[in-house]
MARNUKOL-890915 format. One record per residue: y, x, z of N, C-alpha, C, CB in turn; residue in one letter. Coordinates in steps of 0.2 Angstrom, whole numbers, padded with zeros to 4 digits, always signed. Glycine has a CB too. Example, Ala and Ser with C-alpha at 12.3 -4.5 7.8 and 13.67 -1.06 7.14 Angstrom:
BEGIN
-0028+0066+0039-0022+0062+0039-0016+0066+0039-0022+0057+0045A;-0011+0064+0035-0005+0068+0036+0000+0064+0039-0003+0070+0029S;
This chain:
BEGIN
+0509+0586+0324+0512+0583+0330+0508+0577+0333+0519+0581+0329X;+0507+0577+0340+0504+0571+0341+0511+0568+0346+0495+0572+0344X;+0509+0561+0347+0512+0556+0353+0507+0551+0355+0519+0551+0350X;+0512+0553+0363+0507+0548+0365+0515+0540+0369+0499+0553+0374X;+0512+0537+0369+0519+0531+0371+0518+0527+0377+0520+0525+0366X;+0516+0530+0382+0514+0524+0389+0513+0532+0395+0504+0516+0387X;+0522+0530+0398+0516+0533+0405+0519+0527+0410+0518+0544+0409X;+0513+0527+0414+0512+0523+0421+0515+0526+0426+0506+0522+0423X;+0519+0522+0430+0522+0526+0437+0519+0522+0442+0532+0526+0437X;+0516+0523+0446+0518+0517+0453+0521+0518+0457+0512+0515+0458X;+0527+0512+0458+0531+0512+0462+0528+0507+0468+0536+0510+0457X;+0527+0511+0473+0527+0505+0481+0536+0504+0485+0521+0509+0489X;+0536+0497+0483+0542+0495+0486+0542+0493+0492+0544+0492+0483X;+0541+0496+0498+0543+0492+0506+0546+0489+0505+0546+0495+0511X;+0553+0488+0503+0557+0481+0504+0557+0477+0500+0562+0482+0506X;+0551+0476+0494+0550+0470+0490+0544+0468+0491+0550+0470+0483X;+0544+0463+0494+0537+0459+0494+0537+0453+0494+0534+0460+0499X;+0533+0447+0499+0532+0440+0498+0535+0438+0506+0524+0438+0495X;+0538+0430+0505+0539+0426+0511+0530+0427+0513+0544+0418+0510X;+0531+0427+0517+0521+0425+0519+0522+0416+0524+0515+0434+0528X;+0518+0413+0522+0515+0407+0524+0508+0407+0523+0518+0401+0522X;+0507+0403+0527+0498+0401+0527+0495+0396+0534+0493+0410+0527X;+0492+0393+0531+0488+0388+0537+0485+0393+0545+0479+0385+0533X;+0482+0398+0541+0479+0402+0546+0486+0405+0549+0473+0407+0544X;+0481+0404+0558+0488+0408+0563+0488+0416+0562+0488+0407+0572X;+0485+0419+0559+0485+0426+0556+0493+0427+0553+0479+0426+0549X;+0492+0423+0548+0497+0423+0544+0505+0420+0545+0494+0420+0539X;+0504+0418+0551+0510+0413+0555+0515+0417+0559+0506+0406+0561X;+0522+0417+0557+0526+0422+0565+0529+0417+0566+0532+0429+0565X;+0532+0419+0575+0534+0415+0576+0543+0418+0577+0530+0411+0581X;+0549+0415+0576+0555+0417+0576+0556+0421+0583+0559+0412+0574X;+0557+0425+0585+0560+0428+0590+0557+0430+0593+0563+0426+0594X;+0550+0430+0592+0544+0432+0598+0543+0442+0597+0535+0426+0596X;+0542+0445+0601+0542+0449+0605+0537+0454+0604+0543+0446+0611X;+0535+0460+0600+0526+0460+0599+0525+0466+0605+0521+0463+0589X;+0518+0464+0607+0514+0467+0612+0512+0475+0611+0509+0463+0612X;+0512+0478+0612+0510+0488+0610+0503+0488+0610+0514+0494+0618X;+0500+0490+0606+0493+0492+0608+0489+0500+0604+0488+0484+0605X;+0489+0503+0607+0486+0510+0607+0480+0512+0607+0487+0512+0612X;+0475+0506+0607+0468+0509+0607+0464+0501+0605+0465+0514+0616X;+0460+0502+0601+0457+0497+0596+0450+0498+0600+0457+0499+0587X;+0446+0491+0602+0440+0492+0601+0437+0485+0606+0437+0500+0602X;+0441+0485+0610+0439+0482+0616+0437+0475+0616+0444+0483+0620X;+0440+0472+0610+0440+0465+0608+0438+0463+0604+0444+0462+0607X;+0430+0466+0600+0432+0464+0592+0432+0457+0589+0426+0468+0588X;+0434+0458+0585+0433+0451+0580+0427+0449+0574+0440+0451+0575X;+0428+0454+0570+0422+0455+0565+0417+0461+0568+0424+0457+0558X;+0413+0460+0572+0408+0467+0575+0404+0468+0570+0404+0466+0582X;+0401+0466+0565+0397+0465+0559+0400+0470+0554+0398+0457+0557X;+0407+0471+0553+0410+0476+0548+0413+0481+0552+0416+0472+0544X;+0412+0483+0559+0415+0489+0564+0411+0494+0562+0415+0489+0573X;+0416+0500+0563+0412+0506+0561+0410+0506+0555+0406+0506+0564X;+0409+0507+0550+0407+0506+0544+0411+0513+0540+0409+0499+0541X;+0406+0517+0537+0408+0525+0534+0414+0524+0526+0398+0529+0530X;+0414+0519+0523+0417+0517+0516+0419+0513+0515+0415+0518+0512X;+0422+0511+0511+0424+0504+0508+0421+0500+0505+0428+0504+0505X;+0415+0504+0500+0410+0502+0497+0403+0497+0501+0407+0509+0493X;+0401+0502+0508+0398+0500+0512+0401+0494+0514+0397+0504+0515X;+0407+0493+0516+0411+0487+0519+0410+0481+0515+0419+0489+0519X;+0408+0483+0508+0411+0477+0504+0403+0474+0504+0414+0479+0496X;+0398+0478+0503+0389+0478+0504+0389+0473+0508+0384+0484+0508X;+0392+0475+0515+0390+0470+0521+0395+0464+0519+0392+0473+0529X;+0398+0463+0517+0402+0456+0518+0400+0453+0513+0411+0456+0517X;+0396+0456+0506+0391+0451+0501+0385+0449+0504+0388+0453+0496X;+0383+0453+0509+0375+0451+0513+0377+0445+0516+0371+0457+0518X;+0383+0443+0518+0382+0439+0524+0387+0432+0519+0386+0443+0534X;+0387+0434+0512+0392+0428+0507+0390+0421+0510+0390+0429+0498X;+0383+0419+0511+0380+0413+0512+0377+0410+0517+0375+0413+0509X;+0378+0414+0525+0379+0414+0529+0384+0409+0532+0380+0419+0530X;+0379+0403+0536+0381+0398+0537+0382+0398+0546+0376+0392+0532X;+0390+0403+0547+0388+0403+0554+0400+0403+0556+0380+0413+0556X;+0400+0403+0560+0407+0401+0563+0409+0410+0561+0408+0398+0573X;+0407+0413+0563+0409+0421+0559+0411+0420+0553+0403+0426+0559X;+0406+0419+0549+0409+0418+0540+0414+0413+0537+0403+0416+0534X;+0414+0406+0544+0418+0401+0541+0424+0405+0544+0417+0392+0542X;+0426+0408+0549+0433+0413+0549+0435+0418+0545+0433+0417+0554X;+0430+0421+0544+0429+0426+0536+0434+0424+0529+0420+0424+0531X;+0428+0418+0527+0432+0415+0521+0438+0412+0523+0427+0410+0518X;+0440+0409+0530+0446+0406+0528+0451+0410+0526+0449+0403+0533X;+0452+0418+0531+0455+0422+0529+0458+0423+0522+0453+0427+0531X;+0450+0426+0520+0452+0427+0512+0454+0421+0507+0446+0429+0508X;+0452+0414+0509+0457+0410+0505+0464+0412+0504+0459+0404+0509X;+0468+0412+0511+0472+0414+0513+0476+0419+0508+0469+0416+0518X;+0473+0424+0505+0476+0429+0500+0472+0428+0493+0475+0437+0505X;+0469+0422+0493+0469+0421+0487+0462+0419+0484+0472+0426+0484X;+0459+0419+0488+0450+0419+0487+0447+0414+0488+0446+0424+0491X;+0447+0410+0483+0446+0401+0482+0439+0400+0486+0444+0397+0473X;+0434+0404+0486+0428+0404+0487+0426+0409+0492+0425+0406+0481X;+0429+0412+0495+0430+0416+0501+0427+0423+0499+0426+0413+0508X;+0420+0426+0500+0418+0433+0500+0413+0434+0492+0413+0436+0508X;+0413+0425+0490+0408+0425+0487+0414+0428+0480+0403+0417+0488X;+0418+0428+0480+0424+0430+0475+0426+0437+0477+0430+0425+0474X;+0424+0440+0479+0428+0448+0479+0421+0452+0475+0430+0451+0489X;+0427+0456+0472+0423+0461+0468+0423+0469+0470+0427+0461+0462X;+0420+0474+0469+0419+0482+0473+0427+0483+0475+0415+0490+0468X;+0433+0484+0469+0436+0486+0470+0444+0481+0473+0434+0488+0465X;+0441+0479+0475+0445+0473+0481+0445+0477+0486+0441+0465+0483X;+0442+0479+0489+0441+0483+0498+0442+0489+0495+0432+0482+0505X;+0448+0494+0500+0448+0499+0499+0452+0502+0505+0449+0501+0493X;+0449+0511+0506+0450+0512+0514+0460+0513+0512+0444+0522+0517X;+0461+0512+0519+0468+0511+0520+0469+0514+0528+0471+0503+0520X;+0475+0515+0528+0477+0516+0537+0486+0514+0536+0475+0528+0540X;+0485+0509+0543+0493+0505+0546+0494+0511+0549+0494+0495+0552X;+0500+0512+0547+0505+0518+0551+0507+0515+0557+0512+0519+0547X;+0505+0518+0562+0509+0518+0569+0517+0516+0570+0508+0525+0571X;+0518+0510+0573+0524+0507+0572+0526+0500+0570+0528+0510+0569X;+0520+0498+0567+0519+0494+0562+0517+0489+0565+0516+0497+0556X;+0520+0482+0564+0520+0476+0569+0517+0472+0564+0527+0473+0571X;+0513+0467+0568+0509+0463+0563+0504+0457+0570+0503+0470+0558X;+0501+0451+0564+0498+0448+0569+0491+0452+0569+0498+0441+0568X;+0487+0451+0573+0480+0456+0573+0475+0449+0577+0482+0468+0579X;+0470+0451+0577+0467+0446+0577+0459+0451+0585+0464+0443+0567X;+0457+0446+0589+0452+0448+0593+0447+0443+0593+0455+0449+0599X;+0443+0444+0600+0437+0440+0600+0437+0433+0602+0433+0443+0605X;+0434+0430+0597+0436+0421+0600+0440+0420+0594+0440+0420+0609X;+0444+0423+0589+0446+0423+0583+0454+0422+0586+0443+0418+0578X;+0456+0424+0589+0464+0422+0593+0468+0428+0588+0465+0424+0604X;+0473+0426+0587+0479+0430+0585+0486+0431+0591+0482+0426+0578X;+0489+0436+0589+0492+0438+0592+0497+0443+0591+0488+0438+0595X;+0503+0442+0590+0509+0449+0588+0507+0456+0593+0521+0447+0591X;+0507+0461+0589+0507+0468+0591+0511+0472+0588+0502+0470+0590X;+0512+0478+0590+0515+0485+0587+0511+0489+0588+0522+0488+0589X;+0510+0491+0583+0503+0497+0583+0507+0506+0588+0501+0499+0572X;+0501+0508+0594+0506+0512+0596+0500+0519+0594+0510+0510+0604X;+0502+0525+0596+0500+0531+0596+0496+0536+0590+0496+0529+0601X;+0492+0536+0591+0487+0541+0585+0486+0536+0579+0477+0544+0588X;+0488+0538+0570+0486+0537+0568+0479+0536+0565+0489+0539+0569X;+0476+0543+0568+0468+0541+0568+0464+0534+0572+0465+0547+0570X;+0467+0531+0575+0465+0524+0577+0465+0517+0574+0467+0523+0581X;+0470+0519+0569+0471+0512+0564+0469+0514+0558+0480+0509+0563X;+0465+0517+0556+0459+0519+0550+0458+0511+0548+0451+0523+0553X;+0459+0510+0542+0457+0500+0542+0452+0501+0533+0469+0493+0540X;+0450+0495+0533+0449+0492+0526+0454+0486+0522+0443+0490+0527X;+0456+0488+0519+0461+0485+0514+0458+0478+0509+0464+0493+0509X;+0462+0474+0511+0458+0467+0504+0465+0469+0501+0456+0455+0506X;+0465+0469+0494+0470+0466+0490+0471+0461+0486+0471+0468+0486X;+0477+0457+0487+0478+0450+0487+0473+0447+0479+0487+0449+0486X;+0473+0443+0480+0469+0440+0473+0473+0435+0468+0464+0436+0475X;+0474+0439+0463+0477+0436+0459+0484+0435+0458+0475+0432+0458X;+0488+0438+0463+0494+0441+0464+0497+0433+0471+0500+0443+0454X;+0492+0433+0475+0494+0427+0480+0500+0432+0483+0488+0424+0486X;+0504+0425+0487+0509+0427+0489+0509+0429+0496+0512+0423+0488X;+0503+0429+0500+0502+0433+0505+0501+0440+0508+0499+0431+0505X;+0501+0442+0499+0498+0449+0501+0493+0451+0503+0501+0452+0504X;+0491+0458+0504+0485+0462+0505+0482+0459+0512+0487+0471+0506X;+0477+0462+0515+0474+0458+0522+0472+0464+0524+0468+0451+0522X;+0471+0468+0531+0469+0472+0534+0463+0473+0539+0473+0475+0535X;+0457+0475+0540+0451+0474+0545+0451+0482+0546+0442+0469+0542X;+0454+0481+0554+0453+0487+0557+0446+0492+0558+0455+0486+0562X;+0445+0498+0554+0439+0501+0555+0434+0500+0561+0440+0508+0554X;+0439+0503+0567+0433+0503+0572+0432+0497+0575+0435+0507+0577X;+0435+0492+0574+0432+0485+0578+0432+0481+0574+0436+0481+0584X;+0433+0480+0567+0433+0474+0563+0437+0470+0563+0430+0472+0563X;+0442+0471+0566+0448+0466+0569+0454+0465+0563+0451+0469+0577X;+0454+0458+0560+0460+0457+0555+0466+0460+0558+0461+0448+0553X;+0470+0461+0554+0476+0461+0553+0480+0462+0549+0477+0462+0555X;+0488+0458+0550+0491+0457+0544+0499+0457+0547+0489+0449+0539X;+0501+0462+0542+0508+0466+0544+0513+0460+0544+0511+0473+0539X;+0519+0461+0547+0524+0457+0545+0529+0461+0543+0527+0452+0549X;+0531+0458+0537+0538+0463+0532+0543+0457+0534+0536+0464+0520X;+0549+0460+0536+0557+0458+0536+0561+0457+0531+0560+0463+0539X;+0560+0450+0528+0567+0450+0523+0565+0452+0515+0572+0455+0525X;+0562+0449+0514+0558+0454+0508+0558+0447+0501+0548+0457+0510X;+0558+0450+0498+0558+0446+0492+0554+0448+0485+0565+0445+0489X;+0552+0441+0482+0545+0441+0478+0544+0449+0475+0546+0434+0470X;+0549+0450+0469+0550+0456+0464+0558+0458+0462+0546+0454+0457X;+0559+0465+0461+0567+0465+0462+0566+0469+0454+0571+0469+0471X;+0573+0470+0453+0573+0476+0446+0575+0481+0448+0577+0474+0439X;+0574+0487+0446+0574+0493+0449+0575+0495+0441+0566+0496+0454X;+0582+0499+0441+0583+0503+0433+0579+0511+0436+0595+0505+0430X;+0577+0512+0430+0573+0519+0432+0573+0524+0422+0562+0516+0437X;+0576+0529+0426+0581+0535+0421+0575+0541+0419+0589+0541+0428X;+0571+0542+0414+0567+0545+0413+0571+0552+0409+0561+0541+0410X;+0573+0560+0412+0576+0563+0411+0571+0567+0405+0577+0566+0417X;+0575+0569+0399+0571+0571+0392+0571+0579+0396+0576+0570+0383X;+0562+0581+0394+0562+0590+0398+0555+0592+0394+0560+0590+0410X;+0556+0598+0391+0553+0600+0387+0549+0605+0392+0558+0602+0381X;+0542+0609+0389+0538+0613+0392+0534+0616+0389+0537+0611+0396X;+0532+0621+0390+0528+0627+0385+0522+0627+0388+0532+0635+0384X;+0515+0628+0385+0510+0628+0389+0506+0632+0383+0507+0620+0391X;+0503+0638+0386+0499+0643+0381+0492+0643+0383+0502+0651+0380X;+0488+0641+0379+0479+0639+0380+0475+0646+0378+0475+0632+0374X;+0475+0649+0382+0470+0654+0379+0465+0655+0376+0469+0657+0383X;+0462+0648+0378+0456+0647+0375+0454+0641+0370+0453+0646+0381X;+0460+0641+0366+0458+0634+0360+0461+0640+0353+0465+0625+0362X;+0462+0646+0353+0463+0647+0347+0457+0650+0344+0467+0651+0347X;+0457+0653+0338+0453+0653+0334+0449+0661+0339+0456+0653+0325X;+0443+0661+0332+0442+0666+0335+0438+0671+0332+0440+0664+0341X;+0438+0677+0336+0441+0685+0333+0432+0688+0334+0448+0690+0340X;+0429+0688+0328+0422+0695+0332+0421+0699+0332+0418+0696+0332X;+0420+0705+0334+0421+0713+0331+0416+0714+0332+0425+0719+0334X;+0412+0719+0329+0408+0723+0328+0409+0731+0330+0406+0722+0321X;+0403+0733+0334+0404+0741+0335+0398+0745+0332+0405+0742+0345X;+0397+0748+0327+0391+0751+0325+0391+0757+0327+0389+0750+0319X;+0386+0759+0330+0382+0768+0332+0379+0769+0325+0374+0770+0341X;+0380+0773+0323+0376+0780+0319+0374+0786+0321+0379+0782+0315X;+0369+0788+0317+0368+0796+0318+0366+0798+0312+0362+0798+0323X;+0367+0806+0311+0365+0809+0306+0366+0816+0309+0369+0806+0300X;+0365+0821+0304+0361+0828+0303+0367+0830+0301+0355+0830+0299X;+0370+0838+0303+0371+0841+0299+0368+0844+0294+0373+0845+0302X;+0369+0846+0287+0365+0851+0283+0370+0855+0280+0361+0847+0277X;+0367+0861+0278+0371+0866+0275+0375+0866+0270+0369+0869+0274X;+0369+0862+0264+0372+0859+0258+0369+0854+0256+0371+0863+0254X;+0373+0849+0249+0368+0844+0248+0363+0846+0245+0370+0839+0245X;+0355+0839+0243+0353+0842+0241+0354+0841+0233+0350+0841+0243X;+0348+0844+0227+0350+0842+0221+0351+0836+0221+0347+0843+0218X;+0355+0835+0214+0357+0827+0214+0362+0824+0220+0349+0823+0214X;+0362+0825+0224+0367+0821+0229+0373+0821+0228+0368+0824+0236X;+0376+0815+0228+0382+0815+0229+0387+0816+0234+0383+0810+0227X;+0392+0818+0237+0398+0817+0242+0400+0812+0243+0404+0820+0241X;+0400+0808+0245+0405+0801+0246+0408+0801+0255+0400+0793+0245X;+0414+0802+0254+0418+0802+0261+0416+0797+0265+0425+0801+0261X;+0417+0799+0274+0413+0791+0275+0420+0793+0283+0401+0789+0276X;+0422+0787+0280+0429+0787+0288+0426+0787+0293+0433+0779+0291X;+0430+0793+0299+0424+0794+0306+0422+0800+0305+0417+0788+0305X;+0417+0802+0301+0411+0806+0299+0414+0813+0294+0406+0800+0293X;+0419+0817+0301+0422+0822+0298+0415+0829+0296+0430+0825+0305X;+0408+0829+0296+0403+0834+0292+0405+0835+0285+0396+0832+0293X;+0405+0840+0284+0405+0843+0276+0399+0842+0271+0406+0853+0277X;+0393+0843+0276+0387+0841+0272+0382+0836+0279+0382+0848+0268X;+0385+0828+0278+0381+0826+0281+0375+0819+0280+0384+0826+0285X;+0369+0823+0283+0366+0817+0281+0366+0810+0279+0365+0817+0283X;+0361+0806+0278+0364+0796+0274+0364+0794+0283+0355+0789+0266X;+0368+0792+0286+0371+0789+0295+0367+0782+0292+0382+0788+0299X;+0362+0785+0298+0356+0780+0300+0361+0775+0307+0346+0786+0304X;+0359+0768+0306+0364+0764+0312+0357+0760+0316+0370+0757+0308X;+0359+0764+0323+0354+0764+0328+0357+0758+0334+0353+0773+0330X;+0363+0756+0333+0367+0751+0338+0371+0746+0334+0373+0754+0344X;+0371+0740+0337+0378+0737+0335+0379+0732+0341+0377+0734+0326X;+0384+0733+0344+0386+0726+0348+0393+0722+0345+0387+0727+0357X;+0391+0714+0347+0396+0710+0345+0401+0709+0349+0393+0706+0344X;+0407+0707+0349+0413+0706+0355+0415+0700+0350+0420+0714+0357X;+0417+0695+0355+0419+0690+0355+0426+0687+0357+0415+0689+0357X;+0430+0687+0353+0437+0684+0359+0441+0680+0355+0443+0691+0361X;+0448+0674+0358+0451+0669+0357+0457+0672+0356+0450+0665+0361X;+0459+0671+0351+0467+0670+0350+0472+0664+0353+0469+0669+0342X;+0474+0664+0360+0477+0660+0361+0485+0657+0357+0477+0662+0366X;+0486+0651+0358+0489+0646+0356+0495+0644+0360+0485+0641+0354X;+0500+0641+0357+0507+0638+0363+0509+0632+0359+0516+0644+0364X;+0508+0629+0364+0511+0620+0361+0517+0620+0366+0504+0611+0364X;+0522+0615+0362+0529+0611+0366+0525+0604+0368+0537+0610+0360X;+0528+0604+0374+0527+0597+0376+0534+0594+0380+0519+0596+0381X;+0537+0590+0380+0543+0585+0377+0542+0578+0378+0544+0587+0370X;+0547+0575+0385+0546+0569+0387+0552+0568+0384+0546+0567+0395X;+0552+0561+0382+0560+0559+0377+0562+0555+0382+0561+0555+0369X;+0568+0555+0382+0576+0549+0385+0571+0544+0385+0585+0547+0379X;+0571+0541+0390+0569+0534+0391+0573+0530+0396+0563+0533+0394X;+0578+0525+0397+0581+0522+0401+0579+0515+0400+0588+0522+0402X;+0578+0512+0405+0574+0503+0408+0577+0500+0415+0565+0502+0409X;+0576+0495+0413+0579+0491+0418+0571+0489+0421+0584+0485+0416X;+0564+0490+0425+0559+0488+0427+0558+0482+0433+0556+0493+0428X;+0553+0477+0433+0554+0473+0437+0548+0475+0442+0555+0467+0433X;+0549+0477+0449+0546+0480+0454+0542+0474+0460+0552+0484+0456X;+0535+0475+0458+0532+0470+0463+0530+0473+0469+0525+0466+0461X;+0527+0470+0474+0524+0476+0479+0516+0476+0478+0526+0474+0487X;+0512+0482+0480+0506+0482+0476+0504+0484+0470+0505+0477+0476X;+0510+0483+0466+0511+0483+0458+0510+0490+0455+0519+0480+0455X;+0506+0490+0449+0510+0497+0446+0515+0496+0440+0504+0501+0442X;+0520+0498+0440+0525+0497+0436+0524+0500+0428+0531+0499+0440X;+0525+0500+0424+0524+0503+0417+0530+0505+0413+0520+0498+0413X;+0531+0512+0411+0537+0514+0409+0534+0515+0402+0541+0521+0412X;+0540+0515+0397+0537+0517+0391+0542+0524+0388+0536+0509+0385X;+0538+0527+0387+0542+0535+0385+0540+0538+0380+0543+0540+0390X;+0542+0542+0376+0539+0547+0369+0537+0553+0374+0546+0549+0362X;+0531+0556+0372+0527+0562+0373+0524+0564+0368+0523+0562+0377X;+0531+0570+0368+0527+0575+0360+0525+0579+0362+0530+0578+0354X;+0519+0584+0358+0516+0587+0358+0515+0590+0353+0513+0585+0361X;+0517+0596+0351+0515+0601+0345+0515+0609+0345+0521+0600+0340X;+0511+0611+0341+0508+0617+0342+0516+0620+0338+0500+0617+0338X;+0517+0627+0343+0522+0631+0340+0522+0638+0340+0528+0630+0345X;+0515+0639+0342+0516+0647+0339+0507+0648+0340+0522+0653+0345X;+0506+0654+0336+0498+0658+0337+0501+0665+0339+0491+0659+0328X;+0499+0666+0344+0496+0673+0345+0497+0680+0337+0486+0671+0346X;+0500+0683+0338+0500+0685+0333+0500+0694+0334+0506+0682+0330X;+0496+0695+0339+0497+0704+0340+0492+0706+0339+0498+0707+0347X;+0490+0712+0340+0485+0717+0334+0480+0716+0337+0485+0724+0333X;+0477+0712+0334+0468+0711+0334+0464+0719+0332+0465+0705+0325X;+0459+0718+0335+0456+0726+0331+0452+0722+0324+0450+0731+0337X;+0450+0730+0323+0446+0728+0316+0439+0724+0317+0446+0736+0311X;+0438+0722+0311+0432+0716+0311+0425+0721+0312+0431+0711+0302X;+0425+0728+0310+0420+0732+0312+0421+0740+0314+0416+0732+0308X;+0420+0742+0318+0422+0749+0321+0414+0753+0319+0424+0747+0331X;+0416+0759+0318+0410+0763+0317+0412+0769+0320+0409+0763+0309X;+0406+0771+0327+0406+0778+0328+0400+0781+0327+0408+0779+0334X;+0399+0787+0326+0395+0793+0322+0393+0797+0327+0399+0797+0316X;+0388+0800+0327+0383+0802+0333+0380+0809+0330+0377+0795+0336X;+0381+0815+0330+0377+0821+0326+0372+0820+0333+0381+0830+0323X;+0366+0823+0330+0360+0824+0330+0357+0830+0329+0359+0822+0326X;+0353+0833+0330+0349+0836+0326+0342+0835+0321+0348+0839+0330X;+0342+0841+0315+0339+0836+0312+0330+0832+0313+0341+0838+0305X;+0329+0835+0318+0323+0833+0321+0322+0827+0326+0321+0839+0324X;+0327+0826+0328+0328+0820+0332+0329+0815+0326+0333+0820+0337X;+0333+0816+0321+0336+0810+0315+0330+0810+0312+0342+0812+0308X;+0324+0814+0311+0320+0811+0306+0315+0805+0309+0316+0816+0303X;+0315+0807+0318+0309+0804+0321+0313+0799+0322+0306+0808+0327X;+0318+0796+0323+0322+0790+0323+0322+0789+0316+0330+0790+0325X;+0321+0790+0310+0320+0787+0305+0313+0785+0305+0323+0791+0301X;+0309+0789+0306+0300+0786+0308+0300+0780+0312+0295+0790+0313X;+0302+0781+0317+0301+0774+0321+0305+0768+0317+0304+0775+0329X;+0310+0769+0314+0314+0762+0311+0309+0761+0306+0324+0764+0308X;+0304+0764+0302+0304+0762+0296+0296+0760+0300+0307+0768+0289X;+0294+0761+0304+0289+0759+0308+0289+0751+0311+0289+0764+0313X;+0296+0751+0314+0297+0746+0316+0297+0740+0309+0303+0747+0321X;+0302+0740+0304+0303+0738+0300+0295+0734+0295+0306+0744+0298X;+0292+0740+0296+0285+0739+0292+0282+0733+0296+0280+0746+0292X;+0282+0733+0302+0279+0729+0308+0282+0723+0307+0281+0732+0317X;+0288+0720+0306+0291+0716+0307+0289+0711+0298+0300+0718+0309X;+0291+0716+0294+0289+0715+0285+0283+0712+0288+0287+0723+0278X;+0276+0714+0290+0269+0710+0290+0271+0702+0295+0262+0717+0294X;+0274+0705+0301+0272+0698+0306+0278+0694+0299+0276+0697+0318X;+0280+0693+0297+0286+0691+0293+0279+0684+0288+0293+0700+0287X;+0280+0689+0283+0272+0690+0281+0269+0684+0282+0267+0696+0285X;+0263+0685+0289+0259+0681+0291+0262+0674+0294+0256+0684+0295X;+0266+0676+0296+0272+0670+0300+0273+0664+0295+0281+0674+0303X;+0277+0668+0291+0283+0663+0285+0290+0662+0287+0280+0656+0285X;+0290+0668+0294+0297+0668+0298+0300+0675+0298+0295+0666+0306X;+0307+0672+0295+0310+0679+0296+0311+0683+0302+0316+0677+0294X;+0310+0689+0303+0310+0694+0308+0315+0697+0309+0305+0699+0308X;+0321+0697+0312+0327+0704+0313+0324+0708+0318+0335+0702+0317X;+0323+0715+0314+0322+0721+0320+0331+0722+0323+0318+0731+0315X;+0331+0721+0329+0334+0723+0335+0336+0729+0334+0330+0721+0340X;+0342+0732+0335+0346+0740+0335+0347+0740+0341+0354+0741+0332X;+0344+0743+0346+0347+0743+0355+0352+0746+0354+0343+0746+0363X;
């Protein structure tokens, strides 16, 4: 039996998150104010340097090339990322900090244009317009994630209603068993099929003995010369139980967070395969005449001879081959 003891759930909580403050007016709302609708992105950009960009990897390329970049663009850059946690602005993000994202349509936030001005909006219309690049917060600031819109490069950062740091969320892990049969991990089976031929004869000759040979219903037949043999190959499939056990917790739920449940997973093997294999070698018998058996007996013992010498000269074993 094996166990394993940790599964991971992630839980995103919309309505746990952080109060947001910050210096920058990015990050600032104001009480009552009113957001503007905007339906199409491009016209204003902010960061034109990160617009357009195919990946998140590429995104991140460009914002290290320009880490040292001593120009009003980057000192807006880095302030942002202070902002969510980045003491050192771009020169502290790592690959896996930026990754692609998209703000659902509806979704109010300050957003940022040209001349670096902020400004409340509600995002309106197509999806495919708000395609963004994602920062995650650093080091669990209390700001949260930061978003730079794909097609213009234009920050922005959502506002959440009423939300608070982390909350506890009880979560009921139901015990459920399941059966899983691998066809292809059991042991395994080889058969053999061997062709013979031989000669009828009238009678034995002197000295010969009878010895019955299964298959080989002739009264007097020749010694069955074996002119084929193929191999067949197959698995005995296998059935394991696998079995989540009772787990009940009380978890404490961040936003961003992956939450971690701990729960028994067994896993044991409960049955082989157990139906009729065939036999390890099959033998079918082929009569002849006996002028064709002897000349197949010439050539085998021809072949044979051939292989005996290169064997010989070589110092390498030779298998003559049975087509």
């Amino acid at each position: 039996m094996k166990r394993l003891f940790l599964i991971a759930a992630s839980v995103m909580l919309a309505c746990a998150s952080f109060a947001q403050a910050g210096s920058n007016a990015l990050f600032q709302f104001r009480n009552g104010e009113e957001p503007k609708d905007v339906s199409r992105l491009g016209t204003a950009p902010e960061f034109p340097f990160i617009a357009n960009k195919s990946s998140a990897a590429q995104v991140y390329r460009t914002l290290k090339a320009h880490a040292d970049d001593n120009t009003e663009t980057m000192d807006h850059m880095n302030g942002l990322l202070r902002q969510i946690g980045y003491a050192n602005g771009v020169r502290d993000l790592e690959p896996g900090d930026v990754t692609e994202a998209s703000v659902a349509p509806g979704t109010v936030g300050n957003m940022g244009s040209r001349g670096y001005e902020y400004d409340l909006y509600r995002l309106q219309g197509d999806a495919s317009e708000f395609r963004a690049w994602k920062i995650a917060a650093n080091g669990g600031n209390r700001n949260g994630a930061l978003y730079f819109f794909a097609k213009c490069g234009n920050a922005f950062y959502p506002r959440q209603e009423a939300r608070t740091a982390c909350i506890n969320v009880p979560v009921d892990v139901k015990p459920d068993v399941n059966q899983i049969t691998l066809p292809a991990s059991g042991s395994k089976v080889t058969t053999e099929n061997k062709t013979y031929v031989y000669y009828a004869r009238k009678r034995h000759k002197k000295d010969d003995q009878a010895f019955p040979v299964a298959g080989l219903n002739a009264e007097y037949p020749s010694e069955p010369l074996e002119v084929r043999m193929d191999k067949n190959m197959s698995i005995r499939p296998e059935t394991y139980t696998v079995s989540v056990g009772n787990a009940s917790n009380d978890v404490t739920a961040c936003l961003n967070r992956t939450v971690e449940l701990t729960a028994n997973v067994n896993v044991e093997k409960t049955s082989t395969y157990t139906g009729d294999y065939p036999n390890n070698t099959h033998a079918n018998y082929q009569e002849v005449s006996k002028r064709h058996y002897k000349m197949i007996a010439r050539k085998m013992r021809n072949a044979e001879r051939k292989a005996n010498k290169i064997a010989r000269r070589t110092g390498q074993p030779v298998v003559v081959k049975r087509a």
